[in-house]
C-alpha positions, 0 to 999 in steps of 0.5 A: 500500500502507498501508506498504511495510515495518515496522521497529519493532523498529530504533526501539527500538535507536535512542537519540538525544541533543539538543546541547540539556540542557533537560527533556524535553517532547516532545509526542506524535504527533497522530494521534488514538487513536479513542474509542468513542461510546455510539450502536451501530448493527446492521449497521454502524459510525458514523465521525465525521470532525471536521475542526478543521484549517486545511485542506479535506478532500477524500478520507477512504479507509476500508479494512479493517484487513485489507487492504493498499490503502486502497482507495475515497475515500468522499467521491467523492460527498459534496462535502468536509468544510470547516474547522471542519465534520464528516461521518459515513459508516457502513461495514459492521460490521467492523474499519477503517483510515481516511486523511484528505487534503487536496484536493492528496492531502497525509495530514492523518491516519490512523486504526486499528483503528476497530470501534465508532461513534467520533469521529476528529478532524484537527488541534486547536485551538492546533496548527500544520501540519508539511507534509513533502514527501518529494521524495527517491528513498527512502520515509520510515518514521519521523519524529522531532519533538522539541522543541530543549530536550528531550534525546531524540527520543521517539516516530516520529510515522508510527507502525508502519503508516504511511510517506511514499512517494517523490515522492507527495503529503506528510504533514502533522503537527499540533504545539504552537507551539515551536522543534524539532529534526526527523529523518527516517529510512528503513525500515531506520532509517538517517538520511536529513535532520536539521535543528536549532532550527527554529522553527515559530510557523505552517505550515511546509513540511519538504521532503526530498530528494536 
């Protein structure tokens, strides 16, 4: 499923305060909001996967916004999308969803809502991976990323459709190069891991357990 539960409405009761004065400089999540091209195909839609990350994609699942699995890996048949290298696929004219993995079916990103030609980008140049392993009996619905000199924890980085299932594959966020403090919550809001001035410079892998 694309997520099991949505609890949104908690995120907004939850203020959360850093040991740490500085000003507040939290990046923003990284999934990338889909800006529309000017090129409009009858009939069907032009999805343009640019892969800027340090990774190989090997599975892009396009589903309808609509539906509730992700449905078919449409690059079954097309090989993989290698770093530094796009693709395009051109579904039906309609409303999707799109989940981009690596070959070890690690989420490199999603993607919303897309109903017009547009150009999705993984990664960024400059932007270091966060892989987090959810190795824990629990499913993971929210992620906080917030640098150690900022005094609040900003936005979940899953968003309200996206969760980290138990013990299946992990997530990878793509960030600025700084020293952070990092929390992972349940669907129901409740703290499940909080670790504090970690420095990633380069990949680091963030696991979670029991």
């Amino acid at each position: 499923m694309k997520r099991n539960v949505i609890a949104g409405l908690i995120v907004g009761l939850l203020v959360f305060s850093l040991a740490c004065g500085g000003g507040s400089n939290t990046p923003e999540p990284t999934q990338v909001i889909p800006q529309p091209t000017t090129k409009s195909t009858q009939g069907e839609i032009d999805i343009e996967i640019a892969n800027e990350s340090p990774y190989e994609i090997c599975y892009v699942q396009i589903s309808g916004s609509d539906e509730e699995d992700w449905g078919d890996d449409w690059l079954s048949s097309e090989g993989t999308i290698a770093a530094g290298d796009s693709m395009t696929f051109s579904p039906a004219s309609g409303t999707y969803d799109v989940k981009v993995m690596t070959c070890d079916q690690s989420t490199l990103a999603t993607f919303w809502g897309i109903s017009s030609d547009t150009t999705v980008t993984v990664g960024g140049r400059g932007l270091v991976p966060l892989v987090v392993k959810n190795e824990s009996a629990t499913e993971i619905c929210f992620i906080y990323l917030a640098p150690s000199s900022s005094d609040s924890w900003g936005e979940d980085w899953l968003g309200q459709s996206e969760s980290i299932p138990s013990q299946e594959g992990g997530r990878v966020f793509f960030i600025n190069p700084d020293t952070y403090d990092l929390l992972a919550q349940d669907c129901d809001g409740n703290d499940l891991v909080t670790e504090t001035e970690v420095e990633i410079t380069e990949e680091i892998t963030w696991t979670i357990s029991d």
